[in-house]
C-alpha positions in Angstrom: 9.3 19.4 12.7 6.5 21.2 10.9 3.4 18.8 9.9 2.3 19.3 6.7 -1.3 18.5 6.2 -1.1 17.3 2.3 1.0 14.1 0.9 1.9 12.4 -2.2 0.8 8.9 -2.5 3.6 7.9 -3.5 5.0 8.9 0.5 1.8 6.6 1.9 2.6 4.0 0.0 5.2 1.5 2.5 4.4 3.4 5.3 3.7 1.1 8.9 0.3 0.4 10.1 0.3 0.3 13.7 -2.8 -0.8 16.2 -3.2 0.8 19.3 -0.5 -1.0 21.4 2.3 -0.4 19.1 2.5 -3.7 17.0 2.9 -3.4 13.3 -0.1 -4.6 11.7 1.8 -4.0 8.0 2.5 -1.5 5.5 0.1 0.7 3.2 0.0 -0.7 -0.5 -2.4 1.2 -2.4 -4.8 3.8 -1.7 -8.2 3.8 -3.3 -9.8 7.1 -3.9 -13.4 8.1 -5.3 -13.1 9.4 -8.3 -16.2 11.2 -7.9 -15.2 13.6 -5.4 -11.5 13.0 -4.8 -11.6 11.5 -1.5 -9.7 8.4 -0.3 -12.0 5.5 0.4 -9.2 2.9 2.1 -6.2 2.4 2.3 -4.8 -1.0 0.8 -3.4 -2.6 4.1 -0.7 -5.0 2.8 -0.2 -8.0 6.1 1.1 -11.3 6.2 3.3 -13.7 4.3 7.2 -13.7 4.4 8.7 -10.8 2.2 5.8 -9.7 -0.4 4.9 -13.3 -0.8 1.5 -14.8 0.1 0.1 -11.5 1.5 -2.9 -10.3 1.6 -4.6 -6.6 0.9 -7.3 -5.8 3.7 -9.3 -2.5 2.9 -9.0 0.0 5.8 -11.4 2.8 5.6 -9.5 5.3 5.5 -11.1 7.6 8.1 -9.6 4.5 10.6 -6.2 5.6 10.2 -4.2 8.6 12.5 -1.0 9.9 11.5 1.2 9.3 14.6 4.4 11.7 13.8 6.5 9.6 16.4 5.9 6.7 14.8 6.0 8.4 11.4 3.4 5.7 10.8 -0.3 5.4 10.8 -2.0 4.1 14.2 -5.6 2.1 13.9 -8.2 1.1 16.4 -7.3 -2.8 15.1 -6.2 -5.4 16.5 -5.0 -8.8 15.0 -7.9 -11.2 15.7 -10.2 -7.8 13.8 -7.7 -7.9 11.1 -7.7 -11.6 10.1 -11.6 -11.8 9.8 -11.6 -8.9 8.0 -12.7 -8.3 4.0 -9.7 -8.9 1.4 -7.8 -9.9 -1.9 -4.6 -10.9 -3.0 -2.5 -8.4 -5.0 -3.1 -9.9 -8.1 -7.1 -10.4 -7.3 -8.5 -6.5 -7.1 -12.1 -6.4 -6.1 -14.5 -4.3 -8.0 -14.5 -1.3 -5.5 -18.5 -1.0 -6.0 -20.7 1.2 -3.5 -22.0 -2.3 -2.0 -18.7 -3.7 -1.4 -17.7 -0.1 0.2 -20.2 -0.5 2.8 -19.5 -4.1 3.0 -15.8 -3.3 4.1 -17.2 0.2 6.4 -19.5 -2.2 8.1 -17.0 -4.3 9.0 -15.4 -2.1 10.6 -18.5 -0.3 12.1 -17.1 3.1 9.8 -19.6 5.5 8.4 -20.2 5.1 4.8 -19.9 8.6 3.5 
């Protein structure tokens, strides 16, 4: 199977977050990108609750994230005590993606802010 190195959004979107020893962390929700020069900022990392209800949205930077092709998933360096401490929102609660609350989440995470 050949790679392809561009995607719709609309493919990322549902696809499994994994951490490093194989547990699914959750799914990707939404991707923010910079309008300013086109590149995505996080990815909207959709985890807990009981079928869509009473989750959460935790920002991921996106330059976190590795496409594993066997998984056909995306792999972090995360594990579940990092996630629940981390920054974010419910569905219906976006945050203003602002420069300070970018660094906010990319320091978090210890991610450079670019």
């Amino acid at each position: 199977m050949r790679l392809h190195p561009t995607i719709s959004s609309s493919k990322v979107e549902g696809t499994k977050v994994y951490n490093l020893a194989g547990e699914t962390l959750g799914t990707i929700d939404d991707l923010v990108i910079d309008k300013r020069n086109g590149h995505v900022r996080y990815a909207a990392l959709e985890f807990g609750g009981f079928l869509g209800m009473g989750t959460d949205r935790f920002p991921l930077p996106w330059s976190m994230l590795r496409y594993d092709v066997e998984k056909d998933g995306y792999v972090v360096n995360l594990d579940m005590t990092q996630l629940r401490s981390a920054p974010r929102y419910a569905k219906d609660e976006l945050p203003v993606y602002s420069d300070a609350y970018g660094r906010g989440v990319y320091d978090h995470y210890g991610a450079r802010w670019a």
